[in-house]
N, C-alpha and C positions, 0 to 999 in steps of 0.2 A: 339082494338076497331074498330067496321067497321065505316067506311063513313056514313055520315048523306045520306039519297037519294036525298036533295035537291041538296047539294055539287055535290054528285055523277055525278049526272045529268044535271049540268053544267059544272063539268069537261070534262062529252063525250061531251056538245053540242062545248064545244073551240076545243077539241079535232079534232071532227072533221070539224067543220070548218076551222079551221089553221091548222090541225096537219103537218106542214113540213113550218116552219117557218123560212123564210130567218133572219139569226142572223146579229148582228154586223160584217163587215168583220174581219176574223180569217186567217190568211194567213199559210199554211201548213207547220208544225213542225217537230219534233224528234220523237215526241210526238206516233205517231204509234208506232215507231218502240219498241219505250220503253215497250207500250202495248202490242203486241205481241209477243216478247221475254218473256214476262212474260206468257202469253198460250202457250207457244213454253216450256219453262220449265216444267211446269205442265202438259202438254202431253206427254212430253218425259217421264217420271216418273208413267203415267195412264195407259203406253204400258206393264209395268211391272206385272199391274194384271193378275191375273189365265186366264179369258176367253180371253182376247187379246195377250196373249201370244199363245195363243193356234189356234187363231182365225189368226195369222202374215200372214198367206201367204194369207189372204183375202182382205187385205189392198191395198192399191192405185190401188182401183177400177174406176176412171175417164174413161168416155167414153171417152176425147180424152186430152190433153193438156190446162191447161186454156190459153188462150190466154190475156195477158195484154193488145198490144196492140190493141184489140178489145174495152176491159176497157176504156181505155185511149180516145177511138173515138166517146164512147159512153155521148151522148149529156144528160146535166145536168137536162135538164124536163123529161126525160127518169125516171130516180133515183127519183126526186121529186115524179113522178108519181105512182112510184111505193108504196112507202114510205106513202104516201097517201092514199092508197089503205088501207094499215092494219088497219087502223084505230083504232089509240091507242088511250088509254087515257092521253099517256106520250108524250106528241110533239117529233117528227121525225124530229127535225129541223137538216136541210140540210144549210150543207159552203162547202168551200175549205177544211177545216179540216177533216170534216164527211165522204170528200169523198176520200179525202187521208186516212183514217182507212180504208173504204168500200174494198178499193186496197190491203193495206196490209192485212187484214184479208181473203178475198177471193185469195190469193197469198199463205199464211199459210195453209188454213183450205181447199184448194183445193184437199189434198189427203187424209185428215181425216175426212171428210165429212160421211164416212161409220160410224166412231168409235161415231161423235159429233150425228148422227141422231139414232143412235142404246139406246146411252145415255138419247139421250130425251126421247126414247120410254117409255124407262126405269123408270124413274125421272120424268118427267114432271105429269104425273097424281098424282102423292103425292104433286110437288111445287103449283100446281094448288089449292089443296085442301085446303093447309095450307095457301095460299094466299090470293083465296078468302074468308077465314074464319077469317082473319083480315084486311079486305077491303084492300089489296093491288093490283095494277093491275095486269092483266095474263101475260103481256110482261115483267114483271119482273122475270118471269122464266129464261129467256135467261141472266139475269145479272150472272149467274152460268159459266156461258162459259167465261166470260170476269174475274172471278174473280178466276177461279180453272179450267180450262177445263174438269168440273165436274167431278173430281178428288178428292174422299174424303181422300184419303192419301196423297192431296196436302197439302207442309208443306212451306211458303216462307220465304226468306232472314232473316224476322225481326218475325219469329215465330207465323205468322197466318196459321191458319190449315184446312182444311177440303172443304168440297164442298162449303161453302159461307165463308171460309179465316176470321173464328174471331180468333183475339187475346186473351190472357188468359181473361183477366180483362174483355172482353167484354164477352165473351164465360158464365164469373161467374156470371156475371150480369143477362144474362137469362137463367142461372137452368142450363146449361151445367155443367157437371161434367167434373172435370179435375185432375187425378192424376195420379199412376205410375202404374195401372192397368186399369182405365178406359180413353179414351180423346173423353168425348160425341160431339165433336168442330165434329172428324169424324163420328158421326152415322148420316146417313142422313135423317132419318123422326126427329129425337130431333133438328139438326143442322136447317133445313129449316123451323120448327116453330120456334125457336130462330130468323132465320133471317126476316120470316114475322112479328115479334114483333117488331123487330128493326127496320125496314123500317115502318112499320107504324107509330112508335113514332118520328124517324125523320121527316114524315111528317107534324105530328102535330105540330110538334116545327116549321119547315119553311113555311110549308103549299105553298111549291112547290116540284114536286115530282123528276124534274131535280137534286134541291137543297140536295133532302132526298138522293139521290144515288149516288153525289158528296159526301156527309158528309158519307154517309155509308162508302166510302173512304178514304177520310181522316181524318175522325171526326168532331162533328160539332161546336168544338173551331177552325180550321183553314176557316171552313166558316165563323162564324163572320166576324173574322179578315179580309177575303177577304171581306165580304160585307161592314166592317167601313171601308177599307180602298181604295174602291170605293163608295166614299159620300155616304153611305145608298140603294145604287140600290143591288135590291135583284133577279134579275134573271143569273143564270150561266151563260150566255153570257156573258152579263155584269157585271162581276166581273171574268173574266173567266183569263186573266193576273195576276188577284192577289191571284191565287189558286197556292199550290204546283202543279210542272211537273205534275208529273204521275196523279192526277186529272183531270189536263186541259185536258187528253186526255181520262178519263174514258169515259164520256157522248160519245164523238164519237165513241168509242170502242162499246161501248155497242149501239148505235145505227147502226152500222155495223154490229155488228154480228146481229143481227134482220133481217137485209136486206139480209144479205149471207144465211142464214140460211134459208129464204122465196124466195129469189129468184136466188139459185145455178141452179137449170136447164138451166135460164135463159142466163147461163153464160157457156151452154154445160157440165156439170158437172152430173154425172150419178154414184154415188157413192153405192157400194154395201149394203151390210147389215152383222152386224158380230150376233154370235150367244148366247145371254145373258140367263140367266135363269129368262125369263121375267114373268114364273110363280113361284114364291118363295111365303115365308110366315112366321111367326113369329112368336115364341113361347115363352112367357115368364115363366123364371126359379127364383125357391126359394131357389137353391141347387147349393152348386158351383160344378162347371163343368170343365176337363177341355179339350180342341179341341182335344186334341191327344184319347181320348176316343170317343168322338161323331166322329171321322172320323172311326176311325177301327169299329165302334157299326154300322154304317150307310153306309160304303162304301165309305164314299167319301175322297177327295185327301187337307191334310193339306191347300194348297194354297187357294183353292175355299174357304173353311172354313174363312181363313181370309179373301179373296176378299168380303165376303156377312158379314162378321160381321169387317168393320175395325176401330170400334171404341174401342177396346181390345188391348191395346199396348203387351198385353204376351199373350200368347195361354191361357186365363185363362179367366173363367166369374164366379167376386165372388156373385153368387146367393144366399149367406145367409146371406147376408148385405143387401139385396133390391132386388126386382124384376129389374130383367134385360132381356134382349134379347137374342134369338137366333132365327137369319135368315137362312132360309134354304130352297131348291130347294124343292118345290111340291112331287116331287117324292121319297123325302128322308124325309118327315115328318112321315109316316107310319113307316121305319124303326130305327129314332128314338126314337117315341112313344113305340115302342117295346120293345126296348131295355135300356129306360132311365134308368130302376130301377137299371142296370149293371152298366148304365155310371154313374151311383150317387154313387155306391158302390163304383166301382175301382177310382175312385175319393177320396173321401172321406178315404179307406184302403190308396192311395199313400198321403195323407194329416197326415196320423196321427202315417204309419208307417215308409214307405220309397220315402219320398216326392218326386214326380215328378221334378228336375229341369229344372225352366220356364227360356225358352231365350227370348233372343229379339226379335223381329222380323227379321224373314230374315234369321235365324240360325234355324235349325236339333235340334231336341230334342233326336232323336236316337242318334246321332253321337259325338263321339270325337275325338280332334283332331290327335288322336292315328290311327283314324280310326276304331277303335273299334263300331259294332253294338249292339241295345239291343232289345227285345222279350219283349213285357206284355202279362202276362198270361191272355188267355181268359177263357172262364167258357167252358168245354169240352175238356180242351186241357191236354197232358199228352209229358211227357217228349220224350218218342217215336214219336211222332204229330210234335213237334217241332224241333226236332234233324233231323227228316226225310225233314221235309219244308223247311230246311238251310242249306243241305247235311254236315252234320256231324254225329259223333257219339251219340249216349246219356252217353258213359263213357267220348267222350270228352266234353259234353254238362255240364256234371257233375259236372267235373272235373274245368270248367270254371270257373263255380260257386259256387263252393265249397259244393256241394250237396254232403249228404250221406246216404241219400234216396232217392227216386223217389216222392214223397212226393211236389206239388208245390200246391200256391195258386193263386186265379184271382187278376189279377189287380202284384203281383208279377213281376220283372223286370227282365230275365235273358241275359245275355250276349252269342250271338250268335259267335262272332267274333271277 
């Protein structure tokens, strides 16, 4: 539900007249470090995607070294100032705390600054859309970073998933699907409406929006608790000792990465650009499908396939249970429009005759552990065709496979090796 405009509109007017509010003194914790070991995880694990693996040698693009102690000498109205300047609806309040995160996250995110702004490119006009479209602020875009290093195959410690890190229970609560073929926690246009639902119902309930992204956190039975057991004061500062760890530090975290994020130049940081498929696009299926066809039908290479669709725990989208998705680069929708009626068949044949087995993720659907390779028959292809493509014989080709004809069909599985 959006904001009433009245509300709205005295939220920007506090906004920006205080927005960077000196809090209660907070005196500098553990509390970063805990935070960003946690984007330290989920970016080491974001490097593993198709385009950033591909993208490696573009990586630690800084024009020169950050310099800490520059950081360190740099005078606390500086920061305010800046901080001020954005003018959120979400107070920017500045401590000791805020600006120990400021530190460690620009310390962290000083060589990945390429990967975190290629991602926004990416991402942010869909968090945008779905945020304003449930009145939540646009500076809540960046709570992504602080919560997944926008990482939709981020998976943490206690089994929260995806670019906005819900838990199962929470995931079922708003319409994410979750089972042993689909986990919608990673599809990222379902996941970030979900999480503008949930942030805007958090707010309703505290009707502070510190409070709503604290509880987004750690739920908002553990706010209570901290609010009754600081006499009834209801602002995160002030209840901010009676929050579990890792909360006490979210709010600074997340108003860190705001600041890193706005003002890296600032800090001599000149980070490159990696190469996304920032024109993609999406086509929904009534037919199950499965990847290893749409990549051989279209061209393209297994990995990407999952990198653009990673809310498919197995190479598989069951499309005659429900409309579902399939993301694809611009350039490869023509040639699977072409070709679906193939990828629906050979689908469908390895369904009913000689079933595909689907792995995990992260495992070869050709390969076993024999080593042995396999061939799916395409529509044109002739035993000659494939024995020539694999340098072998067609009697050993045969012979593989127990053939005593020449006689093959599409979508048909043979053993090359």
């Amino acid at each position: 539900m959006k904001l009433k405009l009245a509300a709205l509109v005295a939220l920007v007017i506090s906004a920006v007249q205080a927005p960077v509010a000196q809090a209660q003194e907070v005196h500098p914790s553990g509390d970063a470090e805990l935070m960003t070991l946690r984007y330290a995880e989920s970016y080491d694990s974001l490097l593993n995607s198709y385009y950033l693996r591909r993208n490696a040698h573009r990586h630690l693009r800084s024009a020169r070294e950050l310099s800490l102690e520059e950081f360190d000498a740099l005078p606390d109205s500086v920061i305010i100032r800046r901080l001020q300047a954005l003018h959120t609806v979400i107070p920017m309040t500045y401590n000791a705390e805020v600006r120990s995160h400021i530190r460690f996250y620009l310390k962290v995110m000083a060589n990945k600054l390429d990967v975190m702004l290629t991602l926004c490119e990416y991402y942010h006009p869909m968090f945008e859309e779905a945020l304003s479209r449930y009145g939540v602020p646009e500076e809540l875009k960046y709570l992504s970073i602080v919560e997944s290093a926008m990482n939709p195959q981020a998976t943490s410690r206690v089994g929260a998933a995806g670019l906005w890190q819900f838990m199962y229970s929470t995931g079922k609560l708003y319409d994410l699907e979750v089972n042993s073929v689909v986990d919608e926690r990673r599809d990222p246009y379902k996941s970030t409406v979900a999480a503008a639902r949930h942030l805007s119902d958090l707010y309703r309930v505290f009707g502070d929006w510190q409070l709503a992204i604290a509880a987004y956190n750690c739920g908002s039975g553990n706010i209570n608790k901290a609010i009754a057991r600081s006499g009834g004061k209801r602002g995160f500062w002030d209840i901010y000792y009676n929050l579990p760890r890792e909360t006490r530090g979210y709010i600074p975290s997340f108003i860190a990465v705001i600041y890193v994020m706005n003002y890296y130049e600032e800090h001599g940081l000149r980070p490159g650009r990696i190469n996304l498929p920032l024109r993609s696009d999406t086509i929904m299926l009534d037919r199950d499908v499965f990847l290893q066809f749409v990549a051989e039908e279209t061209g393209m290479e297994m990995d990407e396939l999952r990198t653009l669709n990673p809310q498919y725990r197995v190479d598989f989208i069951p499309g005659s249970s429900g409309m579902y998705p399939i993301c694809l680069p611009t350039s490869r929708l023509e040639p699977f429009i072409n070709n679906q009626d193939s990828i629906y068949a050979r689908t469908a044949d390895s369904l009913s005759r000689r079933p595909v087995k689907v792995e995990p993720r992260g495992k070869s659907v050709h390969s076993k552990a024999s080593g042995s390779k396999y061939y799916t028959v395409r529509k044109g292809d002739t035993l000659g065709k494939i024995a020539s493509k694999h340098g072998i014989s067609v009697s050993t080709l045969k012979k593989r496979n127990g053939l005593r004809s020449d006689k093959i069909r599409v979508g048909q599985k043979l053993k090359v090796k």
